[in-house]
N, C-alpha and C positions, 0 to 999 in steps of 0.2 A: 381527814386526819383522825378522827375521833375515832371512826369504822377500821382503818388502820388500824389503830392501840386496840381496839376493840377486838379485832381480830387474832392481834400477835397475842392476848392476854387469853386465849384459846389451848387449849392442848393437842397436838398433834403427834403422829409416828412416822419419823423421815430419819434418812441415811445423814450420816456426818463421819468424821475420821477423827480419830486417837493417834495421839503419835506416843510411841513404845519407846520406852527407858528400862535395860535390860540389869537385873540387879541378881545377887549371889551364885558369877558366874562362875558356873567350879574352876579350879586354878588348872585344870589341865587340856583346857576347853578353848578354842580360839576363835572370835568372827571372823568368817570370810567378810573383802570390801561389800561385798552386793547384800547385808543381810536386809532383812524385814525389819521398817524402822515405821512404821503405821499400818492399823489395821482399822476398814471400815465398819464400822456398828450401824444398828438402827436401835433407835430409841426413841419413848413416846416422853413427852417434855410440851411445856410452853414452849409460845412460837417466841416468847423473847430471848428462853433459855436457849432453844436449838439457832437462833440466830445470833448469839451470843458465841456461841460452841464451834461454826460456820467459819467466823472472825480469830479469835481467840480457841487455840486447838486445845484439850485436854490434854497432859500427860499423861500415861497410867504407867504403873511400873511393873513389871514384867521378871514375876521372882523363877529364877531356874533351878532353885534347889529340889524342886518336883519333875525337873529333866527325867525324860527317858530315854531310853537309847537302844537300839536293835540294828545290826549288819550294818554300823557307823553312820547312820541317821539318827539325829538327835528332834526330838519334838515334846512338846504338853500336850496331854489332852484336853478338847475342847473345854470340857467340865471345865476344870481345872483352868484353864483362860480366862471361860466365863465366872466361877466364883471370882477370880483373883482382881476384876474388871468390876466387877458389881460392888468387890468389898470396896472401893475408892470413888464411888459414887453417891452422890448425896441422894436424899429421900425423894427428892423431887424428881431427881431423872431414874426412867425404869427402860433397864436395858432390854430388847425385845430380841434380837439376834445378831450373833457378831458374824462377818464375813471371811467368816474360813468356814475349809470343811468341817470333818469327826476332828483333825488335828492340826495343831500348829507346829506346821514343820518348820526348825532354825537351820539357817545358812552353818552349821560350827564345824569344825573339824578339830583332831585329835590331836595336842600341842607337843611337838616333839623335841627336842633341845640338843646342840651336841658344839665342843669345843671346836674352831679351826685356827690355824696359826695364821700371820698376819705375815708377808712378804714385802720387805721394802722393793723399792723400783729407782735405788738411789746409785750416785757413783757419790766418791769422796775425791777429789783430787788434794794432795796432802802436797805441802812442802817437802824440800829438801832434806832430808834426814828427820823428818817428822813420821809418828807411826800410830796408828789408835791402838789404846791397850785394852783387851777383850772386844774388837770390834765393833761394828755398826749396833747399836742398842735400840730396841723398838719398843714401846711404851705404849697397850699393854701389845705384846706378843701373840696372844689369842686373844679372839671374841668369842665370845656366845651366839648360837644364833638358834629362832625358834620359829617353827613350821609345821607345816602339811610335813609330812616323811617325806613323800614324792618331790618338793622341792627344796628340801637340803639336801637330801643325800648324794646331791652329785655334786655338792659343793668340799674340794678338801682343802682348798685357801683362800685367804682375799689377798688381794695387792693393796697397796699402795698406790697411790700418784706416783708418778714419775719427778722428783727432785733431786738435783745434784748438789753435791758441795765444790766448792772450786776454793785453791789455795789457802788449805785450812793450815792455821800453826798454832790453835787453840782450842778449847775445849768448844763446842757447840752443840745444838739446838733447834731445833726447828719442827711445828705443827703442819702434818700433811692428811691433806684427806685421802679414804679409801674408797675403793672402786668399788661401788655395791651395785648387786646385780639387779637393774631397776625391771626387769621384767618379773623378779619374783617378787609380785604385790604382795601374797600372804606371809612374807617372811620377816622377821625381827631382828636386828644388829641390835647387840648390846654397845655395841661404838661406831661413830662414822669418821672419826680421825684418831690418829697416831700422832704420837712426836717421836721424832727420831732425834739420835745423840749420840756424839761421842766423847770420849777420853784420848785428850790427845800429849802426848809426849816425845821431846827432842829424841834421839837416842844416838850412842856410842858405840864405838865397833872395838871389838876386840877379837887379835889372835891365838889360839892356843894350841899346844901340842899333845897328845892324845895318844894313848897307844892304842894300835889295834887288834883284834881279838879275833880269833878262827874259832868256830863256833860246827860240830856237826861231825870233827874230823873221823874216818872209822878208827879203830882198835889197832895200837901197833907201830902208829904212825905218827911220825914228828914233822914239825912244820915249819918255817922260816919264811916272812916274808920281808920283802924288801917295795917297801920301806916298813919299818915295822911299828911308827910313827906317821902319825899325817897332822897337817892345820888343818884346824876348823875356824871359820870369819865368825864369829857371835854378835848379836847386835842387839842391846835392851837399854834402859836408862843406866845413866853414872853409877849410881847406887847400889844396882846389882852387880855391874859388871867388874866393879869393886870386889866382891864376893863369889863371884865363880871360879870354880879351880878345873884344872881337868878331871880330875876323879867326879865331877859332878857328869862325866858326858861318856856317854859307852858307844866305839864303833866298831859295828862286826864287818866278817866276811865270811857268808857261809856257808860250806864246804860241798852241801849238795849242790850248787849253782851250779861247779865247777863242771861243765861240758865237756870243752874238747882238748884231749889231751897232749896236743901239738902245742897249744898256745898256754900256759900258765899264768893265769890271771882270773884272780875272783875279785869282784865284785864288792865295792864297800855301804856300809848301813849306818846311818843313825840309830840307834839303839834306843839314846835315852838321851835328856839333854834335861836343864833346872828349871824348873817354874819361873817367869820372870821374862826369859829371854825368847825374844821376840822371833828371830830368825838365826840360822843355822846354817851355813853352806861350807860343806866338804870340799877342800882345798883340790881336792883330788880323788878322784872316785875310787879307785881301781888299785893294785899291788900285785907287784908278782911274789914267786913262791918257787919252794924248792923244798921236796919230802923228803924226808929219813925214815926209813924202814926201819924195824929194831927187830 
C-alpha cells in the first residue's frame, strides 16, 4: 500500500479526455446531433491527479466567438483550443498535447428560418341549422421552423393530426398535435401542437326580392328580362337578417355570356351580398330577354 501511494504521489504524462461545453454560440449557427462533445489531451500531473481526472471528467468550456469559417466549414484554431484549455487549468496540471490536428473542426451549419402555415386535417359535423361563423380557427396558423436550408426548403406546410368534430351546436375547442417530419433531425418547430376552434351559431333563412341587372349590354340597345326580379334564400343569425334589405345584394347577368342566339337566356351572378350573411343561393339561375334596338 505504502509503494502504491508512493507511487501515485509521482508525476506522470498519460492521455485522459475532457468533455467540451460549447459557449458564445453565435446566434446564427446551429449543432448538428453528432457534434464533438469531448476531446482527448495528454497532460503531465500526479498519478492521483490524473486518476482523479480518469473517474471524474474535466469540463472545459469551449468559447466560439474566435469561430472561423471558410466554404461553410466552421473550426478554431489549434492555438486558440489549446490556450482556451490551458487558461481553465490549475497550475498543477500542464497540458502537453491535445488530440486533434492544426484545427478543431465543429459539426455547425448555417441556421436558416422561414414561416409555414399550419393545415388542419379536421371535419366539423354541425347540427341542424347550426353554421361556424369565420370558419375552422387554428391557433397559431404558422410556425417557425429553423434549419440546414437543404432541409426546410421543401417543407411549405405542416398538418395537423387528423381530428373530427361530430354534432357540434356550440362553441368548441380542442388541443391537436402536428405532424412533424421526424426524419428532419436538424430542424426546429417553434410548436408541436395546435388548438383548433370554432364560433358556432344557430342561423335563420330568409327570402328576398332583388332586382336584376344586365351588365356589358353594346350601344343602342335595350333590354328586358323576364323575370326582371328573382329570390335569393339568405341565411345568417336573427340579428342580421333583421337588418338586410335587398339593396344590400346586387345580381347581374352579363351580356358577353350571351352565346347563342337561338336560345335567349343569360346567365345570373351574385354580384355582392352583406357582411354577416352566411350563405346565399339564387332562387333561379337564369332569365330570359328580349332587345330593342333604338
Amino acid at each position: 500500500m505504502a509503494w502504491f501511494i508512493s507511487n501515485l504521489s509521482e508525476s506522470y504524462t498519460a492521455n485522459t479526455y475532457f468533455n467540451l461545453e460549447y459557449i458564445n454560440v453565435p446566434d446564427s449557427l446551429f449543432f448538428a446531433d453528432n457534434y464533438k462533445e469531448e476531446v482527448q489531451v495528454k497532460l503531465n500531473a500526479g498519478g492521483f491527479q490524473l486518476m482523479r481526472l480518469n473517474v471524474f471528467r474535466k469540463k472545459i468550456q469551449v468559447d466560439l466567438s474566435q469561430l472561423e469559417n471558410k466554404r461553410e466549414k466552421y473550426f478554431l484554431r489549434q492555438s486558440v483550443f489549446r490556450k482556451q484549455i490551458e487558461g481553465q487549468l490549475s497550475n498543477s496540471l500542464s497540458l502537453t498535447e491535445v488530440g486533434v490536428l492544426d484545427t478543431l473542426f465543429l459539426d455547425l451549419y448555417k441556421l436558416h428560418t422561414k414561416e409555414v402555415p399550419v393545415v388542419a386535417n379536421s371535419k366539423v359535423g354541425l347540427k341542424q341549422n347550426y353554421v361556424i361563423e369565420g370558419g375552422l380557427k387554428i391557433t397559431p396558423d404558422t410556425i417557425k421552423i429553423s434549419g440546414p436550408k437543404a432541409e426546410i426548403d421543401s417543407i411549405v406546410k405542416i398538418e395537423a393530426e387528423a381530428y373530427d368534430f361530430e354534432n357540434i351546436a356550440a362553441n368548441f375547442e380542442a388541443e391537436v398535435a402536428l405532424q412533424l417530419p421526424q426524419e428532419l433531425s436538424n430542424t426546429k418547430f417553434s410548436a408541436n401542437r395546435v388548438v383548433l376552434s370554432g364560433e358556432v351559431y344557430r342561423f335563420s333563412e330568409k327570402i328576398l326580392t332583388v332586382s336584376v341587372d344586365v351588365i356589358n349590354l353594346p350601344e343602342g340597345v335595350e333590354i328586358r328580362t323576364f323575370p326582371n326580379k328573382v329570390s335569393i334564400l339568405c341565411k345568417a343569425k336573427v340579428d342580421v337578417l333583421r337588418e338586410v334589405k335587398p339593396s344590400d345584394f346586387s345580381v347581374i347577368a352579363d351580356f358577353k355570356d350571351y352565346k347563342d342566339e337561338n336560345l335567349p337566356i343569360l346567365k345570373l351572378k351574385l354580384a355582392k351580398k352583406p357582411q354577416g350573411v352566411y350563405g346565399v343561393k339564387l332562387k333561379e339561375d337564369t332569365v330570359e330577354f328580349i332587345l330593342n334596338r333604338q
